[in-house]
N, C-alpha and C positions, 0 to 999 in steps of 0.2 A: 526416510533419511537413513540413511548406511554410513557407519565409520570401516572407511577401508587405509589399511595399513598405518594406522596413527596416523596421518596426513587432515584428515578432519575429526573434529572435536564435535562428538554430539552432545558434552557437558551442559552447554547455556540452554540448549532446546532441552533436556530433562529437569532443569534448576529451574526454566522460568513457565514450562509448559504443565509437568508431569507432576513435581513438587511442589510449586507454589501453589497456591489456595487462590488468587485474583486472576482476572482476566482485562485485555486491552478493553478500553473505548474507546473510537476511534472519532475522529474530525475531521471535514474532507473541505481544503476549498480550493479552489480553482478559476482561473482567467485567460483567455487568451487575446491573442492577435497576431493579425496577420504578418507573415516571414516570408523570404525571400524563396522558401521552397514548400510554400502551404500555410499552413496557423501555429504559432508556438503554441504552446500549451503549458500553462506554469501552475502546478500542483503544489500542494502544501496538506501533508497529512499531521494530524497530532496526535499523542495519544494525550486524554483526558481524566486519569483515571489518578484515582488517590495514590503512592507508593510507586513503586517499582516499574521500569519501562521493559515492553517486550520488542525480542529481536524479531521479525517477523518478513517475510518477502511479501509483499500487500498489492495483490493482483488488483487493475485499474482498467474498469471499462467505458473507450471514448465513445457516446454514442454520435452519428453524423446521418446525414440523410440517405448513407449509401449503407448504414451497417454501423456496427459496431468496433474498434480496431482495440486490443488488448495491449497492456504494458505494464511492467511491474518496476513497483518502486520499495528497497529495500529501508524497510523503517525498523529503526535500532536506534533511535533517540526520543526526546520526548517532541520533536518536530522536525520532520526530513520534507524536503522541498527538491523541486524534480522539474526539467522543462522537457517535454516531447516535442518532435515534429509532425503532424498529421497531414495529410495531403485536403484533406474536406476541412470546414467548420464546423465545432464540434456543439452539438444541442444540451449534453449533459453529461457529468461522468460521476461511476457508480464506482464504491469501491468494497471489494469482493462479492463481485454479483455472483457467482456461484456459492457462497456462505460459504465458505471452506473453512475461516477463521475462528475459531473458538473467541464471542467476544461479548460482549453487554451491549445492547441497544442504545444508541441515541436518544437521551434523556429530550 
């Protein structure tokens, strides 16, 4: 993350990543059906954690029979909900499958 010319604020990413002592927990659920150009896909992330919500860009992997297709949904509340279009039916989706996120496991 780079603050270039006052234009962005890397404030809340050191207030809630760097300073703060807690981490997200996250909740994943999801449904779809079929759209006029593929499958919608209706997500709903939560965070579950006691205190404070993190801002966080929360990389989302659809898995289908042909592959995997990526898409990120910006969670900055304590529930952000998100529809995609996919071209396949989706088997499952995983959210930060590369672990990239600083976060607590699924109780």
């Amino acid at each position: 993350m780079r603050e270039t010319e006052g234009r962005l604020s890397a404030d809340w990413f050191f207030q809630e990543w760097v300073y703060g002592a807690a981490a997200p927990t996250y909740e994943l659920q999801w449904s779809q059906r079929r759209g006029t150009r593929g499958f919608d896909i209706d997500v709903i992330v939560s965070q579950t954690q006691e205190g404070a919500v993190f801002t966080m860009p929360v990389d989302l992997a659809f898995h289908t029979m042909h592959g995997a297709l990526r898409r990120i949904v910006l969670d900055s509340a304590r529930t952000a909900s998100a529809t995609f279009t996919v071209p396949d039916s989706v088997t499952s989706v995983s959210l930060d499958p590369g672990n990239w996120i600083l976060k607590r496991p699924i109780p």
